[in-house]
C-alpha positions as CSV (number, residue, x, y, z in Angstrom):
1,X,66.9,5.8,-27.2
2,X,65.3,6.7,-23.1
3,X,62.0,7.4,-22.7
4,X,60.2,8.8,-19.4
5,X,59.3,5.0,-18.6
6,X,63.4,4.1,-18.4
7,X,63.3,5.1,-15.1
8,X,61.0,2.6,-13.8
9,X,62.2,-1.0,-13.0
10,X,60.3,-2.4,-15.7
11,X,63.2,-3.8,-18.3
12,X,63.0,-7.2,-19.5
13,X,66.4,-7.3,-21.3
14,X,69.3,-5.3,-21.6
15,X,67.3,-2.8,-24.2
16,X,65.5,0.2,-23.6
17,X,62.1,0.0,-23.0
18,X,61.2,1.7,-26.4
19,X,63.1,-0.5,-28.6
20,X,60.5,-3.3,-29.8
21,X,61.9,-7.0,-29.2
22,X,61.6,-7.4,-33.3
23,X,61.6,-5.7,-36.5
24,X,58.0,-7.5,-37.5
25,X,56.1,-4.6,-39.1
26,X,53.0,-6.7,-37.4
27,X,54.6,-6.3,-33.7
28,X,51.7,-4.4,-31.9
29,X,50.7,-3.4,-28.7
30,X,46.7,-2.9,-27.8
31,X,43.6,-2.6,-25.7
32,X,40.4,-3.2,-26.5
33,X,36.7,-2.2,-24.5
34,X,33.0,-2.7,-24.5
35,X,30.0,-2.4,-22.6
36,X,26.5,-3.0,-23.2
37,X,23.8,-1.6,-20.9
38,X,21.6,-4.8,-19.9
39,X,18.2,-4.3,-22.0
40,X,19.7,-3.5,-25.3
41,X,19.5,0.5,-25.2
42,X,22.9,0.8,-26.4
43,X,26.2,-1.4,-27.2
44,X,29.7,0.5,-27.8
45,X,33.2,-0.7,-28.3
46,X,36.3,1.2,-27.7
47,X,40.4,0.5,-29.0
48,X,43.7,1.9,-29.1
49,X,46.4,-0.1,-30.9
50,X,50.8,1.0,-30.8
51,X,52.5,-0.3,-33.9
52,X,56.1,0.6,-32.7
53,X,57.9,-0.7,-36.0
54,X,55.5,1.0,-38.4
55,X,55.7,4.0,-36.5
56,X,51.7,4.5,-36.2
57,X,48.8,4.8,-32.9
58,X,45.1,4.3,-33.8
59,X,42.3,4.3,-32.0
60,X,38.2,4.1,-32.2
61,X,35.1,4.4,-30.4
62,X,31.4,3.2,-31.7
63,X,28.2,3.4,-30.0
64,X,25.1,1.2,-31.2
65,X,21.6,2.7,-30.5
66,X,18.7,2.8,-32.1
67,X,19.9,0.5,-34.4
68,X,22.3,3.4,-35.6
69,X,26.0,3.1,-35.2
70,X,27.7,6.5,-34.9
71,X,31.8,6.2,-34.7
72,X,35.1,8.0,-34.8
73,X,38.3,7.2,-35.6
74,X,42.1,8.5,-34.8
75,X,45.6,7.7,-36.2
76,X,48.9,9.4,-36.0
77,X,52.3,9.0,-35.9
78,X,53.1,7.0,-32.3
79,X,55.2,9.0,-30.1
80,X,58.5,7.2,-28.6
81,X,57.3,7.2,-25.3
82,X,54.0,5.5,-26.0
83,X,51.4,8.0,-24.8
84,X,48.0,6.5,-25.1
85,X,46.6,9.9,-26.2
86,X,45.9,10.0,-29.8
87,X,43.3,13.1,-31.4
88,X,40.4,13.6,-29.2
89,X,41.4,10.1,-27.2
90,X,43.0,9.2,-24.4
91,X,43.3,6.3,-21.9
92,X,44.6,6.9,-18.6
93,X,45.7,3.6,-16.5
94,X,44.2,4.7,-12.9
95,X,45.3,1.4,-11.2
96,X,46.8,-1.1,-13.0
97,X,44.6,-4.2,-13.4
98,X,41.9,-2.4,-11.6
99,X,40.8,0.7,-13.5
100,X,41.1,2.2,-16.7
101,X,39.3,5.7,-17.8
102,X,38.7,6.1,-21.2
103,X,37.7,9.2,-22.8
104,X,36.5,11.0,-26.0
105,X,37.1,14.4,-25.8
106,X,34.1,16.8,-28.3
107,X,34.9,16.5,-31.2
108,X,33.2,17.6,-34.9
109,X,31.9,14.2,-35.2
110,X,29.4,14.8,-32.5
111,X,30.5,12.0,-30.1
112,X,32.3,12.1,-27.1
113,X,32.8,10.0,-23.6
114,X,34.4,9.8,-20.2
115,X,34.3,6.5,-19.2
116,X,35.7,4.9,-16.4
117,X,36.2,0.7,-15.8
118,X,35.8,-1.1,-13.0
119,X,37.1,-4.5,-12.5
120,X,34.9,-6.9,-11.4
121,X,37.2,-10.0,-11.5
122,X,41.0,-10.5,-11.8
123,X,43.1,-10.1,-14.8
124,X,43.1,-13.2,-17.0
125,X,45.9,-14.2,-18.7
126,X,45.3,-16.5,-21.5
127,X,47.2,-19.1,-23.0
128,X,49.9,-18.0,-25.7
129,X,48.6,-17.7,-29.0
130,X,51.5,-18.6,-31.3
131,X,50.5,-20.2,-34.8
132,X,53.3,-20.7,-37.4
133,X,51.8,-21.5,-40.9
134,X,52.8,-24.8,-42.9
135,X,55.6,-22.7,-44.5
136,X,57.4,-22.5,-41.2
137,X,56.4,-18.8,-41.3
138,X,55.7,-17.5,-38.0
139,X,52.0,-16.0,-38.6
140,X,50.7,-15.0,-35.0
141,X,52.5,-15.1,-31.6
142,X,50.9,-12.6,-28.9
143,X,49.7,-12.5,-25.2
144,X,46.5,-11.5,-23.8
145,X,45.1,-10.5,-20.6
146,X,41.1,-10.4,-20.4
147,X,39.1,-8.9,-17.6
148,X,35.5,-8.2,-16.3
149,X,34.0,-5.0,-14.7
150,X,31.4,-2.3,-15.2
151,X,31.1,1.2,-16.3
152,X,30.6,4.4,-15.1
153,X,30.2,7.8,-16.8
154,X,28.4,9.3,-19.7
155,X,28.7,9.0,-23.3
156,X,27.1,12.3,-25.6
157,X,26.1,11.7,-29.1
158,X,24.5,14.2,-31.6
159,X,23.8,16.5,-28.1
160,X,21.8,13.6,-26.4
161,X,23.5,12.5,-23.1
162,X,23.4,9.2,-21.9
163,X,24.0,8.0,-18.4
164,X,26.2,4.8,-17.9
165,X,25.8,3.4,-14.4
166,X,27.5,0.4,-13.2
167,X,24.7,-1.5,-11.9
168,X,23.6,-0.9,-15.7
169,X,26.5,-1.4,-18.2
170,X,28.8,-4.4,-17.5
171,X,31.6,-4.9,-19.8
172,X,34.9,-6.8,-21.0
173,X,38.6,-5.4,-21.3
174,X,41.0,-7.4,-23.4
175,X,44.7,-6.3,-23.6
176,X,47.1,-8.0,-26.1
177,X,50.6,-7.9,-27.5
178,X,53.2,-9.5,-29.7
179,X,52.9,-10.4,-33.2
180,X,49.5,-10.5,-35.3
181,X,48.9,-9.3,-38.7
182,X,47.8,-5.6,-39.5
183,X,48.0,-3.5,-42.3
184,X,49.8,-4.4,-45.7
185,X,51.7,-7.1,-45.4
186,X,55.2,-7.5,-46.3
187,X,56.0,-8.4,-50.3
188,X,57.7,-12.1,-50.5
189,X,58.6,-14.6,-53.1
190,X,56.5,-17.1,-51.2
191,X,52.8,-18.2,-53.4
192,X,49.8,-16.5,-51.6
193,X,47.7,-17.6,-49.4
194,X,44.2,-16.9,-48.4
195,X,43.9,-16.2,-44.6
196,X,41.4,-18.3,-42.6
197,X,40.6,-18.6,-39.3
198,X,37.9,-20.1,-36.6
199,X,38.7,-18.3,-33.7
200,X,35.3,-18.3,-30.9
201,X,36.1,-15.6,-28.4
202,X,33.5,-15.6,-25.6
203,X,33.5,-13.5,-22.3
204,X,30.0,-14.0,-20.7
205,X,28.4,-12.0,-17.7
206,X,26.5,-14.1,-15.3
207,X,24.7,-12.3,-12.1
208,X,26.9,-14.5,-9.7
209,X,30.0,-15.6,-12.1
210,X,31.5,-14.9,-15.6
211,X,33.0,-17.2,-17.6
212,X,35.3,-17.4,-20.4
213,X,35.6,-19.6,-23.7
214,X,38.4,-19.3,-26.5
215,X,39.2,-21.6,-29.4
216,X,41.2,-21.7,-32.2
217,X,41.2,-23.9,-35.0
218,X,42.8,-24.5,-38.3
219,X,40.7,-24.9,-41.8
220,X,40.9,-28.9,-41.2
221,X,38.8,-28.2,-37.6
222,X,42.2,-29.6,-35.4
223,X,42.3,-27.0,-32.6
224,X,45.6,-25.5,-31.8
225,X,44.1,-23.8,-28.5
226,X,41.2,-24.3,-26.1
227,X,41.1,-22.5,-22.7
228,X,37.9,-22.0,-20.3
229,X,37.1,-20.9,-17.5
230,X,34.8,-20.0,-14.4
231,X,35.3,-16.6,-12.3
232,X,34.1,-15.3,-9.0
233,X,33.4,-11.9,-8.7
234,X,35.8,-10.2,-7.0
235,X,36.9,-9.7,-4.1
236,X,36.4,-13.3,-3.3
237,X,39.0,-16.3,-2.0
238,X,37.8,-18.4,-5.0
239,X,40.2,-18.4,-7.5
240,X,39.4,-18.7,-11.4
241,X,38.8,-22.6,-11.7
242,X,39.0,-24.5,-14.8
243,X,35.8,-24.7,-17.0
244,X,34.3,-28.5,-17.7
245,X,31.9,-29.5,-20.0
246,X,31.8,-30.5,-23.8
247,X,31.2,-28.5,-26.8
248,X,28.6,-30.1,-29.2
């Protein structure tokens, strides 16, 4: 099974690039956006997810103002070749680890954006999250890259146009992929369980670093992952440096 992207040197294994590396229904493949403009005016958050087993792309967009959320949401069968363009969006990859436009093309939910990201630091890659449950049950096993930068572009909701300058609207990227639970889950013979989680995520903006915090525990508080770090803003020679410090 080729796709367009078999003729780049890009193959991990022997396989094409569009077979998936297992039949998990919850194999997935995602980015993830936002961007908040500094005094509060607005806040929105932006996704597109590739489910390669179950066949589906999704993706959403949400703007926050005036203490009014105002969204839209796509899904559709996901193409082989894993176009990130799915109903009125579409992502396009300017440069790699740099750039990455995202746009909402007018639709009849009245909302709609061109939106471009700038990277303001390097591409983190965090550590592996890979959790198997007390079963033996692999639950969660997934990379993710997380990035800082600011936007530029506009954003147009119910005919009112709002600028998005990059002095004004500093944001986060996260890209992930692997194995993580989504949609209906597979029927077993095993008892159910009830899902929990503690997971602290935290990406902060300073004016002359950003820094980055992520935990994982289980219900009995032991912590099965713990990462942090300071950034530079790039360019710079300083390269990410451990975080210190204890959490209280």
């Amino acid at each position: 099974m080729l796709t367009p992207f078999d003729d780049f040197p890009i193959h991990p294994s022997a396989d094409p690039i569009a077979h998936p590396a297992t039949g998990d229904p919850n194999h997935y493949d995602r980015y993830w956006f936002n961007g908040h403009q500094k005094v509060g005016d607005f806040y929105f958050g932006a996704a597109m997810g590739h489910y390669p087993v179950r066949g589906v792309i999704d993706a959403a967009f949400s703007l926050v103002r005036d203490g009014v959320e105002h969204s839209v949401f796509a899904s559709g069968t996901m193409p082989l070749d894993r176009s990130t363009t799915i109903g009125p969006f579409r992502i396009e990859v300017v440069e790699p680890l740099r750039i990455i436009r995202y746009l909402v093309e007018p639709n009849e939910h009245d909302i709609s954006a061109d939106l471009t990201f700038e990277a303001t630091t390097v591409a983190v890659e965090e550590p592996r999250q890979r959790l198997v449950g007390d079963d033996g049950v692999l639950g969660m096993d997934h990379t993710r890259l997380t990035q800082w930068g600011t936007w530029r572009g506009s954003i147009v909701v119910d005919g009112v146009e709002l600028a998005v300058e990059p002095d004004d609207v500093p944001g986060t990227r996260d890209r992930s992929w692997g194995v993580r639970p989504v949609g209906a889950q597979v029927t077993t013979n095993r008892r159910p369980r009830l899902p929990q989680v503690f997971w602290l995520w935290a990406p902060l903006h300073f004016e002359d670093r950003f820094t980055h915090l992520a935990l994982h525990e289980r219900s009995d508080g032991t912590r099965w992952l713990e990462t942090a770090l300071v950034l530079p803003r790039q360019p710079s020679p300083q390269p990410p440096s451990d975080g210190t410090g204890e959490l209280r």
